[in-house]
N, CA and C atoms of all chains as a GROMACS GRO file, in nm:
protein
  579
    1UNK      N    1  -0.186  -1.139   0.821
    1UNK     CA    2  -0.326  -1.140   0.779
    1UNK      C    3  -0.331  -1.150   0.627
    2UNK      N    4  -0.377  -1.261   0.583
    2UNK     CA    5  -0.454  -1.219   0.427
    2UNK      C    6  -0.609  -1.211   0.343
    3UNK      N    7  -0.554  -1.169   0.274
    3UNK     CA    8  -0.717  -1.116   0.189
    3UNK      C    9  -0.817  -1.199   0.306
    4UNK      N   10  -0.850  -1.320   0.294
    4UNK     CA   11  -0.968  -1.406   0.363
    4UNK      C   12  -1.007  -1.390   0.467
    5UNK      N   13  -0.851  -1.351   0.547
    5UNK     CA   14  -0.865  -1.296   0.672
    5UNK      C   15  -0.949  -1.169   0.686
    6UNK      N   16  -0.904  -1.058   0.606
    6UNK     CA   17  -0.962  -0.946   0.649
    6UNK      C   18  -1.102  -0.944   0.598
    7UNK      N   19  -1.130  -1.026   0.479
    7UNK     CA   20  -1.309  -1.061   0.449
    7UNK      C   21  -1.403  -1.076   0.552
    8UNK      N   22  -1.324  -1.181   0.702
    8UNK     CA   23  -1.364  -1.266   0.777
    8UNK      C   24  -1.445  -1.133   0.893
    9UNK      N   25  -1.279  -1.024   0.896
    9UNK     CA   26  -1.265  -0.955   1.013
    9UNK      C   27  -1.413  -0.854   0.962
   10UNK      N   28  -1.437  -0.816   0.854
   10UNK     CA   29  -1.497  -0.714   0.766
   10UNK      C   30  -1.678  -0.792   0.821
   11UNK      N   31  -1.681  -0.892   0.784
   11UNK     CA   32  -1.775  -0.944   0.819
   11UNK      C   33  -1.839  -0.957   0.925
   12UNK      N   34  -1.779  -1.011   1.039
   12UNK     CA   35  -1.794  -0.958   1.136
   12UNK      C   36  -1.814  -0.839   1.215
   13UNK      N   37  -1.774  -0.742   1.169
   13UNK     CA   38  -1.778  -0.574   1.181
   13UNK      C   39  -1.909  -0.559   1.132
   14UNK      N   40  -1.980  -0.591   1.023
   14UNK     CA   41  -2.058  -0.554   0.951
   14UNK      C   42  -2.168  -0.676   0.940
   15UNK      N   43  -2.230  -0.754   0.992
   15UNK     CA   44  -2.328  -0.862   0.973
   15UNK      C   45  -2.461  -0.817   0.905
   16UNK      N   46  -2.489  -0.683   0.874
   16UNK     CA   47  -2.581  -0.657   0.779
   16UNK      C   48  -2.551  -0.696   0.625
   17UNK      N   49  -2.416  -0.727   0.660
   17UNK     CA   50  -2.346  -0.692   0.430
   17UNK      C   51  -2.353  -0.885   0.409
   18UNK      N   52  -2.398  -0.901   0.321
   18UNK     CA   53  -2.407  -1.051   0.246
   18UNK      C   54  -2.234  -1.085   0.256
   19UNK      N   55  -2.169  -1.149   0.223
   19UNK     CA   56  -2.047  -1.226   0.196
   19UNK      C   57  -2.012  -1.173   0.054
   20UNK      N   58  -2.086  -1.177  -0.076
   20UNK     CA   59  -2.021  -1.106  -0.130
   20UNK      C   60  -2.007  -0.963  -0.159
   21UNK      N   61  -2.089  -0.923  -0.065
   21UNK     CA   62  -2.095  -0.720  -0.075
   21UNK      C   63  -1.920  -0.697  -0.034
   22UNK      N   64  -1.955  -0.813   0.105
   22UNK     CA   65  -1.817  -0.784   0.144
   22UNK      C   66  -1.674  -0.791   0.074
   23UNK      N   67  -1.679  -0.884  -0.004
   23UNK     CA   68  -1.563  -0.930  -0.103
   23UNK      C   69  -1.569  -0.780  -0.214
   24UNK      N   70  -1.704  -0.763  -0.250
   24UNK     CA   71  -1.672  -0.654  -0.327
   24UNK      C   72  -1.668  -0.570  -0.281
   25UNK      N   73  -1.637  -0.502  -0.192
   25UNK     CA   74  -1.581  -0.404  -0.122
   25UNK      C   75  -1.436  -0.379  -0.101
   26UNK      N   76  -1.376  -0.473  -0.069
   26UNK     CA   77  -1.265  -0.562  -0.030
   26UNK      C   78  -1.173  -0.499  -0.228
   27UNK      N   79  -1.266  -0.599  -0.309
   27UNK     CA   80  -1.241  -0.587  -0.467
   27UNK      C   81  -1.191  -0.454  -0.452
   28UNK      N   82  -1.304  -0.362  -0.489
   28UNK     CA   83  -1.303  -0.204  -0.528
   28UNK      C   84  -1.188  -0.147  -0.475
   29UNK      N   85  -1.181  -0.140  -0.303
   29UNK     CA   86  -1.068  -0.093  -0.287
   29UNK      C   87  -0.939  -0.114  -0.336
   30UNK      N   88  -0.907  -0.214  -0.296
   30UNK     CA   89  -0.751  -0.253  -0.404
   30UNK      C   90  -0.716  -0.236  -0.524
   31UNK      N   91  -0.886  -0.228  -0.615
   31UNK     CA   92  -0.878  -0.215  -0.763
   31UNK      C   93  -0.874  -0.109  -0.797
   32UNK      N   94  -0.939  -0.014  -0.674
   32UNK     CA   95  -0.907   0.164  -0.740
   32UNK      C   96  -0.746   0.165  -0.715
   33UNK      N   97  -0.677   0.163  -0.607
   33UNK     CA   98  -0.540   0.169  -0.573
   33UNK      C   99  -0.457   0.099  -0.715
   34UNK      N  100  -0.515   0.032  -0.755
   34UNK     CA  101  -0.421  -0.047  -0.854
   34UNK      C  102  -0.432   0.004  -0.952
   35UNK      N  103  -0.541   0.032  -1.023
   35UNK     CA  104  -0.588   0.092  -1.120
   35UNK      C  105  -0.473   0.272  -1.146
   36UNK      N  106  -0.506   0.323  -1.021
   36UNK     CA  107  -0.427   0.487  -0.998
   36UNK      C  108  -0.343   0.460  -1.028
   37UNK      N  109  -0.242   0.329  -0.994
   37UNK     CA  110  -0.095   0.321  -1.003
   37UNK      C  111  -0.096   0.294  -1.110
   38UNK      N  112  -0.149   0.236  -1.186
   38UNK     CA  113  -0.106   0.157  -1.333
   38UNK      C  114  -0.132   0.288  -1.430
   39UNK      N  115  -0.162   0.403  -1.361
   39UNK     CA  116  -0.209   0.538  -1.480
   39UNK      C  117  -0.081   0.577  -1.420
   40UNK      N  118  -0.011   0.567  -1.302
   40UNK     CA  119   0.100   0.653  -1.258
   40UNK      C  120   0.090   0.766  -1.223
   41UNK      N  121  -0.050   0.737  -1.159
   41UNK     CA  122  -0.073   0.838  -1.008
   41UNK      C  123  -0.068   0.819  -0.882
   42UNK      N  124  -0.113   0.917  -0.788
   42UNK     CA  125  -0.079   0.896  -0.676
   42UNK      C  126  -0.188   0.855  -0.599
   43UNK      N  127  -0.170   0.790  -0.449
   43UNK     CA  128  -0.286   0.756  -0.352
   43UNK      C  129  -0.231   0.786  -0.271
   44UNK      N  130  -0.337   0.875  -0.184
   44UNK     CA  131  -0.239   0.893  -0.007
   44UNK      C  132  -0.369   0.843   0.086
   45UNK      N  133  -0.344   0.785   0.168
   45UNK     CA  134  -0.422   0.762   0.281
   45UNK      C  135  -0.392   0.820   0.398
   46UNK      N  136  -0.385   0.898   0.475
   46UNK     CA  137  -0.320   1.007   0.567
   46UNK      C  138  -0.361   0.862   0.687
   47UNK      N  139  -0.221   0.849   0.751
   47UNK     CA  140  -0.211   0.786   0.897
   47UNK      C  141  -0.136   0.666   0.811
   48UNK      N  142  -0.211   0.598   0.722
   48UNK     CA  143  -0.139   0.450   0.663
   48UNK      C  144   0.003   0.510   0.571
   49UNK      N  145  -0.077   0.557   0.473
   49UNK     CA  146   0.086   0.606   0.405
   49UNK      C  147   0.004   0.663   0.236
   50UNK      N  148   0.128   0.626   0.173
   50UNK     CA  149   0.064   0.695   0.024
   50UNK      C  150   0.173   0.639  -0.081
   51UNK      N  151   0.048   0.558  -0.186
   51UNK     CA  152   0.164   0.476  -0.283
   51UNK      C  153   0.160   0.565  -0.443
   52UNK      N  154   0.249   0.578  -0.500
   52UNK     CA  155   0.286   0.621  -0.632
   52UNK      C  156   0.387   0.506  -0.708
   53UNK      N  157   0.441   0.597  -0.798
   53UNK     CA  158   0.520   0.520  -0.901
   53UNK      C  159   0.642   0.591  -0.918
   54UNK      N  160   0.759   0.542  -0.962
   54UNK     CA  161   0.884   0.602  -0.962
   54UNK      C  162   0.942   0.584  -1.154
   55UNK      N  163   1.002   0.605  -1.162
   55UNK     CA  164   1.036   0.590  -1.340
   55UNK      C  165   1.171   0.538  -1.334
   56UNK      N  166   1.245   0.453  -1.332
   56UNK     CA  167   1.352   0.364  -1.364
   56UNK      C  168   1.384   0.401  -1.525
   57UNK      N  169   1.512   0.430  -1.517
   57UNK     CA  170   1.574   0.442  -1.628
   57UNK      C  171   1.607   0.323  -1.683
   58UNK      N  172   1.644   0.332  -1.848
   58UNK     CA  173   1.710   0.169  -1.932
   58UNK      C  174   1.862   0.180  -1.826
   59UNK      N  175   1.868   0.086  -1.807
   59UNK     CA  176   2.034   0.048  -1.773
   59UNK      C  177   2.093  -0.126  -1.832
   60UNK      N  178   2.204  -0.149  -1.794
   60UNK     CA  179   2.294  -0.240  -1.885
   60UNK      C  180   2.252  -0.372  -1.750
   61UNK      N  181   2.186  -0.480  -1.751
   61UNK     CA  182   2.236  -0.542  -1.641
   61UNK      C  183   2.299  -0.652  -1.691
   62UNK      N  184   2.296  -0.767  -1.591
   62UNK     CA  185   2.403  -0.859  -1.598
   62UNK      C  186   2.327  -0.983  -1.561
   63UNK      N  187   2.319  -1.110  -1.626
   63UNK     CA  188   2.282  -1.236  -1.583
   63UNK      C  189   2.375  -1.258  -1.497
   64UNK      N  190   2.339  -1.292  -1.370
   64UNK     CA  191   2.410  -1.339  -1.243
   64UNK      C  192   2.488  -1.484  -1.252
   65UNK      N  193   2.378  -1.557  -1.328
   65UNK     CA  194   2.465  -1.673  -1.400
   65UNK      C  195   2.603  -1.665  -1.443
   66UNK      N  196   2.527  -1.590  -1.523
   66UNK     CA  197   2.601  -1.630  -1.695
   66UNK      C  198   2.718  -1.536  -1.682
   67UNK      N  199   2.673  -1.375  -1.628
   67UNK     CA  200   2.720  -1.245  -1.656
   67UNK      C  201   2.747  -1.170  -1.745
   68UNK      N  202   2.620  -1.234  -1.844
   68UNK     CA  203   2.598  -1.154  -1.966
   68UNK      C  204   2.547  -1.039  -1.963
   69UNK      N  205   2.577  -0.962  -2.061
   69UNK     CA  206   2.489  -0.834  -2.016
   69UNK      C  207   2.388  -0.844  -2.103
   70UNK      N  208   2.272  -0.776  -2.007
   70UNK     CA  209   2.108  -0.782  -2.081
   70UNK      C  210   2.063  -0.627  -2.082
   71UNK      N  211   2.002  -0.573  -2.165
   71UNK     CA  212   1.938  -0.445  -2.143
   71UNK      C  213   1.815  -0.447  -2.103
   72UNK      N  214   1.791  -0.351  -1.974
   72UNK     CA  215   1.695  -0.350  -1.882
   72UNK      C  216   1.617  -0.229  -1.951
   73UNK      N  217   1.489  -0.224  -1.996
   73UNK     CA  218   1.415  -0.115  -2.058
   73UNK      C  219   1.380  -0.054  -1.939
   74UNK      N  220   1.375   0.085  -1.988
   74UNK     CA  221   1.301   0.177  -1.881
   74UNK      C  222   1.186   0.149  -1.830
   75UNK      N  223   1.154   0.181  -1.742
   75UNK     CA  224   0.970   0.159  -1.657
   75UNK      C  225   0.952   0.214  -1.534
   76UNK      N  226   0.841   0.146  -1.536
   76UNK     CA  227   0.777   0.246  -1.405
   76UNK      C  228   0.751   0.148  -1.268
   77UNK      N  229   0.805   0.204  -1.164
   77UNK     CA  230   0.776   0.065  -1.050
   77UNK      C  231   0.687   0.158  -0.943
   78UNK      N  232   0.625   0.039  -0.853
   78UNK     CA  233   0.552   0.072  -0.752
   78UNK      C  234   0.642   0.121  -0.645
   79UNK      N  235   0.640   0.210  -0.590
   79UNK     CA  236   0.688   0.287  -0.461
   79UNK      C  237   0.544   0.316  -0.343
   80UNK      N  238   0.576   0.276  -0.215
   80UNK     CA  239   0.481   0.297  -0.118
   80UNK      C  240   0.623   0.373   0.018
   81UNK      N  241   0.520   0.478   0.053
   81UNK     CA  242   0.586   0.543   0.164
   81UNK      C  243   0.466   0.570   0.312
   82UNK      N  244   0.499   0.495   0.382
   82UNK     CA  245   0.427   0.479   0.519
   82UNK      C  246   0.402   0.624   0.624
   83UNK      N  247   0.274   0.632   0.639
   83UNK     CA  248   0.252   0.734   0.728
   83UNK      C  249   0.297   0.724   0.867
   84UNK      N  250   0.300   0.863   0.888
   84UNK     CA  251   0.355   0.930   1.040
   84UNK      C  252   0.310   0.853   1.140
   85UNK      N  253   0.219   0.832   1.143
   85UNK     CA  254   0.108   0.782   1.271
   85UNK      C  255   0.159   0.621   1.270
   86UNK      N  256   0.157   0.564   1.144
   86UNK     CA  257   0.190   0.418   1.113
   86UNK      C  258   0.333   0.399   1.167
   87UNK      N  259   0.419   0.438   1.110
   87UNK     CA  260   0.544   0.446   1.160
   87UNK      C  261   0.548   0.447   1.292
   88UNK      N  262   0.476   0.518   1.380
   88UNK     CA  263   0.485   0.606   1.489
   88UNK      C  264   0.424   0.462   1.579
   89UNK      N  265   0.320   0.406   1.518
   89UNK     CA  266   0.232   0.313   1.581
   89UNK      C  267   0.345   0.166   1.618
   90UNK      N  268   0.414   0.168   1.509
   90UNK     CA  269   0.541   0.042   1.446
   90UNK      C  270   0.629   0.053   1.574
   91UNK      N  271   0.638   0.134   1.652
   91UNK     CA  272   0.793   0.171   1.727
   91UNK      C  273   0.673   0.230   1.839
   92UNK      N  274   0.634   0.169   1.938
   92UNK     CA  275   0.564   0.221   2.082
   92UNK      C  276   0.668   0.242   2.167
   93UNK      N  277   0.638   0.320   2.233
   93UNK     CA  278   0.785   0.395   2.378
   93UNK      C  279   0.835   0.548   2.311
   94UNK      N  280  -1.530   0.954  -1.088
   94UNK     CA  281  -1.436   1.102  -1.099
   94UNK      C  282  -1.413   1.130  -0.985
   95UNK      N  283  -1.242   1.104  -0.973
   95UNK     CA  284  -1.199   1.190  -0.889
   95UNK      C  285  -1.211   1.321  -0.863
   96UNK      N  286  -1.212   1.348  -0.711
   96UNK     CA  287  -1.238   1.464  -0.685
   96UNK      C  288  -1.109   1.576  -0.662
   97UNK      N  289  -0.966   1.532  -0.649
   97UNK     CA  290  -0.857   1.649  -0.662
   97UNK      C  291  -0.776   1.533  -0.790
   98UNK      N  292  -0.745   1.621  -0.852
   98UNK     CA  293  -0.670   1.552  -0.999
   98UNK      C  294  -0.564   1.423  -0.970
   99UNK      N  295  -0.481   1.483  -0.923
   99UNK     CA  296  -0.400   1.366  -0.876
   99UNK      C  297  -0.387   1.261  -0.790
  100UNK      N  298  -0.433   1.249  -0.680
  100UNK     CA  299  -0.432   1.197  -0.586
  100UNK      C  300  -0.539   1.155  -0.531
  101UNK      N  301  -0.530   0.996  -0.546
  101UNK     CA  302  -0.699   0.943  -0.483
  101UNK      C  303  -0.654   0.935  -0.335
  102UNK      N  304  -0.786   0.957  -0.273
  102UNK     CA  305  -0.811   0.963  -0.094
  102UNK      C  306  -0.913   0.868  -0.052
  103UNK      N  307  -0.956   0.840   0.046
  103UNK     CA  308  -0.983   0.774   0.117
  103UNK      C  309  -1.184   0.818   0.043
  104UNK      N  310  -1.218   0.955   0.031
  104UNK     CA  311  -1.291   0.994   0.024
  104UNK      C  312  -1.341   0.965  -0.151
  105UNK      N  313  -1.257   0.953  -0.246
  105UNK     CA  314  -1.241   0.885  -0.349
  105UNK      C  315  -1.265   0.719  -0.360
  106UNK      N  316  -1.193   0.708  -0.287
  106UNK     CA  317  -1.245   0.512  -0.260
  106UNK      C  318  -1.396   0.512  -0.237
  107UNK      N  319  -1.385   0.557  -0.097
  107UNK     CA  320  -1.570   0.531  -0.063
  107UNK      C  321  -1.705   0.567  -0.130
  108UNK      N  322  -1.644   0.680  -0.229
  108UNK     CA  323  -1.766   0.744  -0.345
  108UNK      C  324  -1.783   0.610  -0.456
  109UNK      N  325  -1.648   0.560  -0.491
  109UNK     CA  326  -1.659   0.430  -0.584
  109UNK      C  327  -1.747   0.352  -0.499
  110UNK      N  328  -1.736   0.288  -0.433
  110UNK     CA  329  -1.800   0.161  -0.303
  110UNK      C  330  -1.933   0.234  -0.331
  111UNK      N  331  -1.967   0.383  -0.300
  111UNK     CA  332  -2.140   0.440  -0.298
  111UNK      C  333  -2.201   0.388  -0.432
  112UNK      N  334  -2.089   0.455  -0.531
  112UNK     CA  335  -2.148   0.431  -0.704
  112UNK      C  336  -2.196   0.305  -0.740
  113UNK      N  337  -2.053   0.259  -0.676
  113UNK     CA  338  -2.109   0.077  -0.785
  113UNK      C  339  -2.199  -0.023  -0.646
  114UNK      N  340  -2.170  -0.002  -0.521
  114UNK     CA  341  -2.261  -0.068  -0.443
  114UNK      C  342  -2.398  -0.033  -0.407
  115UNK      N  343  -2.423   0.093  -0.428
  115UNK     CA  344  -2.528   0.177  -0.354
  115UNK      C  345  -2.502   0.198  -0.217
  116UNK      N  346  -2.412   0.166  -0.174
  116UNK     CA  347  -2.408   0.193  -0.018
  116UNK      C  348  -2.388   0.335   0.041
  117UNK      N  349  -2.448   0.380   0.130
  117UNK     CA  350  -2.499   0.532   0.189
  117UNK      C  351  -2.299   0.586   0.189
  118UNK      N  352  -2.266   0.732   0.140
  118UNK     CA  353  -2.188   0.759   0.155
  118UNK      C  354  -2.084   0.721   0.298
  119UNK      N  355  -2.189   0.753   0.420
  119UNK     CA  356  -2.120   0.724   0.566
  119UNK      C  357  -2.087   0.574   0.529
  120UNK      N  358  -2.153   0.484   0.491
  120UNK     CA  359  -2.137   0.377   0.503
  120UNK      C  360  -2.000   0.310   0.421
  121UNK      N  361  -2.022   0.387   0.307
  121UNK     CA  362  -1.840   0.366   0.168
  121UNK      C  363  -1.757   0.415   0.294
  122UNK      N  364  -1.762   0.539   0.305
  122UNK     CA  365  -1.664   0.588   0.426
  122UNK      C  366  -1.590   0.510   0.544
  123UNK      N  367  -1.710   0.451   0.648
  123UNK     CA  368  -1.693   0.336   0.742
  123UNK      C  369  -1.603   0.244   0.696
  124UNK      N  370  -1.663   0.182   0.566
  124UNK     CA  371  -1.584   0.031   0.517
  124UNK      C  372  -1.518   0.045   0.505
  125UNK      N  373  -1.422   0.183   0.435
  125UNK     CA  374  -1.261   0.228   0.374
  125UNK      C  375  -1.194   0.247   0.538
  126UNK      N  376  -1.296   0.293   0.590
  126UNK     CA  377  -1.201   0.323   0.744
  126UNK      C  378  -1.165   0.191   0.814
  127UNK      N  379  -1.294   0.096   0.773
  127UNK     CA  380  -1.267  -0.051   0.851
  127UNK      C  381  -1.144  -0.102   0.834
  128UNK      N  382  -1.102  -0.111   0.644
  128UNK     CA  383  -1.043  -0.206   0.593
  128UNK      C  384  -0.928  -0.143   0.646
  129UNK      N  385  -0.835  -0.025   0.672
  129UNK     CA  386  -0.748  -0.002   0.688
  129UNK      C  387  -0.728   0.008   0.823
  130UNK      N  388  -0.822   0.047   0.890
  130UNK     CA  389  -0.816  -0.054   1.071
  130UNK      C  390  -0.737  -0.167   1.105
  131UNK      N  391  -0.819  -0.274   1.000
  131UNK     CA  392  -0.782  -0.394   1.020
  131UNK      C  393  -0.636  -0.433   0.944
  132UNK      N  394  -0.595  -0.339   0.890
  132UNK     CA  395  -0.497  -0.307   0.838
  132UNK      C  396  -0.380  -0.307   0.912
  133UNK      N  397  -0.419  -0.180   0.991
  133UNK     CA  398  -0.294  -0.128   1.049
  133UNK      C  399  -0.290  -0.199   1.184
  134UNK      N  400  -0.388  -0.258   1.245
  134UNK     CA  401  -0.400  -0.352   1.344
  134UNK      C  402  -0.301  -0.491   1.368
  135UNK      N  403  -0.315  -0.528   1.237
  135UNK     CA  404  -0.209  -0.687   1.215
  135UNK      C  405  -0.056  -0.616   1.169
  136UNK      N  406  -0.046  -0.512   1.141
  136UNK     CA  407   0.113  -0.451   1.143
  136UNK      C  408   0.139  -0.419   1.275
  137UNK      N  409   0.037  -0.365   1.351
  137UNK     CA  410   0.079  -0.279   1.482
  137UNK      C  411   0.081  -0.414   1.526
  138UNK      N  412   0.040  -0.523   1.526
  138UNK     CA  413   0.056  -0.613   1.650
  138UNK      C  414   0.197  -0.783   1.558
  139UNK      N  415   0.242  -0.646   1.475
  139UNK     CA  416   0.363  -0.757   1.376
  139UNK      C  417   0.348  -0.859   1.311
  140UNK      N  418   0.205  -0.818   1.273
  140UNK     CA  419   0.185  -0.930   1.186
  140UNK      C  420   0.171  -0.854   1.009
  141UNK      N  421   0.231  -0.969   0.909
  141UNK     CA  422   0.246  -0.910   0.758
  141UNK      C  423   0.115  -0.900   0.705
  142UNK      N  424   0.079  -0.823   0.595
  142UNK     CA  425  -0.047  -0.851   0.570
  142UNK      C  426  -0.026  -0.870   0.453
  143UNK      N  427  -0.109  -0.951   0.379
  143UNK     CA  428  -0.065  -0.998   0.222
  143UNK      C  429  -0.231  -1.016   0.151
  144UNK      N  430  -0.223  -0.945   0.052
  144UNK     CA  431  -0.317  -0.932  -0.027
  144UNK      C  432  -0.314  -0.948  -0.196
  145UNK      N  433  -0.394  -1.096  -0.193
  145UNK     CA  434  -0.349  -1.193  -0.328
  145UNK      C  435  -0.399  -1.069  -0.445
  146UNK      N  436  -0.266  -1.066  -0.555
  146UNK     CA  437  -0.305  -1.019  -0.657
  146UNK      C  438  -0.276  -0.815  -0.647
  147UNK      N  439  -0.248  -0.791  -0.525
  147UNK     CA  440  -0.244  -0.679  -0.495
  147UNK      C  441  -0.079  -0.667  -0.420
  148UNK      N  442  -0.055  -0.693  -0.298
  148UNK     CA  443   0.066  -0.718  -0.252
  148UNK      C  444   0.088  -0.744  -0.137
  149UNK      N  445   0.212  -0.709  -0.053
  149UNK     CA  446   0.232  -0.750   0.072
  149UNK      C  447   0.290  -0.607   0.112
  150UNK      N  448   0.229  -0.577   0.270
  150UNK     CA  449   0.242  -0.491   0.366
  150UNK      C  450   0.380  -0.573   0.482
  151UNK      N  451   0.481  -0.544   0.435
  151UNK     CA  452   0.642  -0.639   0.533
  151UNK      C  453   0.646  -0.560   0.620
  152UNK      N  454   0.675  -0.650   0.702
  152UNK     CA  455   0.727  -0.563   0.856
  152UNK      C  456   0.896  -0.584   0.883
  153UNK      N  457   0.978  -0.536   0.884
  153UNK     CA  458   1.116  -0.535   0.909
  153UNK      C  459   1.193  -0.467   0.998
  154UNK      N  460   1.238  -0.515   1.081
  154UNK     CA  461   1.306  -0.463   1.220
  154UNK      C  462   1.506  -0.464   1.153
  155UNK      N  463   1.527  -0.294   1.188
  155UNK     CA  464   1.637  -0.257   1.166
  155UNK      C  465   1.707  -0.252   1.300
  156UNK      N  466   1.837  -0.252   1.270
  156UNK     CA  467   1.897  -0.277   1.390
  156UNK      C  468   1.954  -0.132   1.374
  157UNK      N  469   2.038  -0.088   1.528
  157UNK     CA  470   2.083   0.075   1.582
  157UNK      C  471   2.182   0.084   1.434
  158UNK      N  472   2.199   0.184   1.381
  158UNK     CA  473   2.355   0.211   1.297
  158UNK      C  474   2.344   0.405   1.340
  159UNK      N  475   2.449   0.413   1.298
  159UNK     CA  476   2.525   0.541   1.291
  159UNK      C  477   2.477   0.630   1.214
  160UNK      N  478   2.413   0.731   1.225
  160UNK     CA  479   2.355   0.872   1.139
  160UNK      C  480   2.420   0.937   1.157
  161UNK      N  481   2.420   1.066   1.006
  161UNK     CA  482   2.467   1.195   1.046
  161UNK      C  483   2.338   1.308   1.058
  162UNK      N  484   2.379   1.405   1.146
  162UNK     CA  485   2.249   1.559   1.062
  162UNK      C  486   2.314   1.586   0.975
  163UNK      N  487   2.261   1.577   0.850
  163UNK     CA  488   2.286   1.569   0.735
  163UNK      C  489   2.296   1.770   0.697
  164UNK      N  490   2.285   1.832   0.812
  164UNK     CA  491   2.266   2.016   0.820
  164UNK      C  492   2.371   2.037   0.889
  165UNK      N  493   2.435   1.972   1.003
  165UNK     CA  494   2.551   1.981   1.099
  165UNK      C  495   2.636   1.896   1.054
  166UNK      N  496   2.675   1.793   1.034
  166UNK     CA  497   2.726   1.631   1.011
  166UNK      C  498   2.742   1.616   1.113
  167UNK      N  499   2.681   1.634   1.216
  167UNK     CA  500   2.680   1.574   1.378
  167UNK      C  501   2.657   1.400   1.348
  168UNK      N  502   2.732   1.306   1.417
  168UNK     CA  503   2.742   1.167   1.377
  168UNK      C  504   2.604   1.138   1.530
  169UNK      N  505   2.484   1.059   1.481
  169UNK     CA  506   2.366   1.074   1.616
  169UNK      C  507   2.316   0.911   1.574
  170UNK      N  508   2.324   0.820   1.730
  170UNK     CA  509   2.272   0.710   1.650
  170UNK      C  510   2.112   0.684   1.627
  171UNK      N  511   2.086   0.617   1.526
  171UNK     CA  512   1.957   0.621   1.512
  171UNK      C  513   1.945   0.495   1.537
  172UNK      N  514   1.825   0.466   1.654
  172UNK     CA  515   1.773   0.367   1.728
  172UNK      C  516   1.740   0.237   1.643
  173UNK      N  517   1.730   0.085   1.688
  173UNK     CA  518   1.640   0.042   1.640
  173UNK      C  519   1.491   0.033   1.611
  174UNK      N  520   1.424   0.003   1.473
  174UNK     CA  521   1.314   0.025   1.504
  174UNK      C  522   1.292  -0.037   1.378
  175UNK      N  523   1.145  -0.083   1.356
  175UNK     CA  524   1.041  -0.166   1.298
  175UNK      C  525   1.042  -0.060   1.184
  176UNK      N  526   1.012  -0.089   1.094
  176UNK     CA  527   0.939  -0.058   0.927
  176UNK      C  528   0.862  -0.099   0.823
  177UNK      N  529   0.816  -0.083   0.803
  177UNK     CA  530   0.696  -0.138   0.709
  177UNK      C  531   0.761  -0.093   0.577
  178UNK      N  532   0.721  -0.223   0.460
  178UNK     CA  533   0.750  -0.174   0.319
  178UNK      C  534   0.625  -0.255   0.226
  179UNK      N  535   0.626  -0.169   0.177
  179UNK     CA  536   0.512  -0.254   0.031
  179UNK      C  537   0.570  -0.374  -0.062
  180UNK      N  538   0.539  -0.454  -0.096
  180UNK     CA  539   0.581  -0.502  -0.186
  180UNK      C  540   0.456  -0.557  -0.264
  181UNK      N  541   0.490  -0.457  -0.392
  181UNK     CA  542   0.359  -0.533  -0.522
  181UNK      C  543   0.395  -0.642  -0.576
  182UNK      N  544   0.279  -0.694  -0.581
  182UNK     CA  545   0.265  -0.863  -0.626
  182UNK      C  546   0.299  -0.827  -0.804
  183UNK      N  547   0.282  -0.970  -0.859
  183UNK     CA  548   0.389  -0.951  -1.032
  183UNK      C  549   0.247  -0.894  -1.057
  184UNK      N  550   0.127  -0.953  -1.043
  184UNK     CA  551   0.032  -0.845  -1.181
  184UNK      C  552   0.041  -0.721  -1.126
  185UNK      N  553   0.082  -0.667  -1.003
  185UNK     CA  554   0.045  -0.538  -1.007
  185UNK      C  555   0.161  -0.491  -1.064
  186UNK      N  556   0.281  -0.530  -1.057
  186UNK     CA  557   0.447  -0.464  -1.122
  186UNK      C  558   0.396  -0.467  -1.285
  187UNK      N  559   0.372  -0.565  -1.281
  187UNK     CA  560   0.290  -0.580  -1.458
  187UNK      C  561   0.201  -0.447  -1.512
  188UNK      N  562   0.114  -0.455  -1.457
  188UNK     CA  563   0.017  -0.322  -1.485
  188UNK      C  564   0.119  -0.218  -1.497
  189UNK      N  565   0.185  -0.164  -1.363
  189UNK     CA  566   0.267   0.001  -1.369
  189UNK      C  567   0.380  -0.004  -1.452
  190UNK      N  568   0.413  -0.138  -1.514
  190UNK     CA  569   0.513  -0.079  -1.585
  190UNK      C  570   0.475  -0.060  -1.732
  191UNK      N  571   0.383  -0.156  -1.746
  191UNK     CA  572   0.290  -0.109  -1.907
  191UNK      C  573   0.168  -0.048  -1.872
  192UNK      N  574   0.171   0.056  -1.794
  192UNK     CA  575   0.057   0.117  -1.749
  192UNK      C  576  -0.096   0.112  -1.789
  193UNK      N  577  -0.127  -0.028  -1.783
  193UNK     CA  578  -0.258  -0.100  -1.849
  193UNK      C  579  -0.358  -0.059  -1.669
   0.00000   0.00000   0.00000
């Protein structure tokens, strides 16, 4: 499924909301989630899961090419960990 | 404004959707419940979900390997089974690592 898709599915659910209420709805959500992460906080959605950020240290890497070494600056990456129910839903029996 | 310091909820999303849409609290509520319906619907039925500019929801099927209880070291196999992983798209890796 992508974005257009779930606009489509949203729409249908909802035939009172204009086309773009729906998109901005669609917007907001993802943009608060994105927004939290880029401060390097947390989001949990209980059943789906809950995304944060992790802190990566500088380390030495290596052009795969070349096998030069490059220095990798420290940062911060996206980490997502999937809820119980989701998981649970993933694997039926 | 979030309502517990750290951690936005579901109940956090839908107050944004009330603020900037006007839409009746039940109603922010509903839509946050929809979107992740339809969410977990196209994973439960194995399908990826990909959301431009935001990321991709992967589905990945592991095959049986060998566990220990990591409390006993009892060797127990752990089954195959399906997993889901996130993967953020480049503007969103962009944003968290210069936390813009």
């Amino acid at each position: 499924m992508i974005r257009s898709e779930l606009l489509q599915k949203l729409a249908q659910d909802n035939p009172e909301l204009r086309a773009q209420e729906v998109e901005q709805v669609v917007d907001i959500f993802f943009e608060e989630i994105a927004q939290r992460l880029a401060e390097g906080g947390r989001i949990e959605l209980r059943g789906f899961g809950a995304f944060s950020t992790r802190e990566r240290e500088a380390r030495t890497g290596r052009n795969p090419r070349t096998g030069e070494a490059v220095d990798v600056p420290a940062k911060r990456v996206p980490y997502f960990k999937p809820g119980k129910e989701m998981r649970n839903a993933l694997n039926p029996d | 404004m979030s309502r517990s310091a750290g951690t936005l909820t579901r109940a956090d999303l839908a107050e944004t959707i009330n603020r900037k849409l006007g839409f009746s609290r039940a109603e922010s509520l509903a839509l946050v419940e929809s979107i992740l319906a339809h969410m977990c619907d196209s994973l439960k039925d194995g399908e990826n979900v990909k959301i431009s500019g935001f990321g991709s929801f992967v589905l990945r099927d592991k095959k049986e390997r060998v566990g220990r209880n990591p409390k006993t070291g009892v060797e127990v196999p752990i089954t195959p089974r399906r997993v889901m992983t996130f993967r953020a798209s480049q503007t969103l890796r962009d944003r968290i690592a210069d936390g813009s």
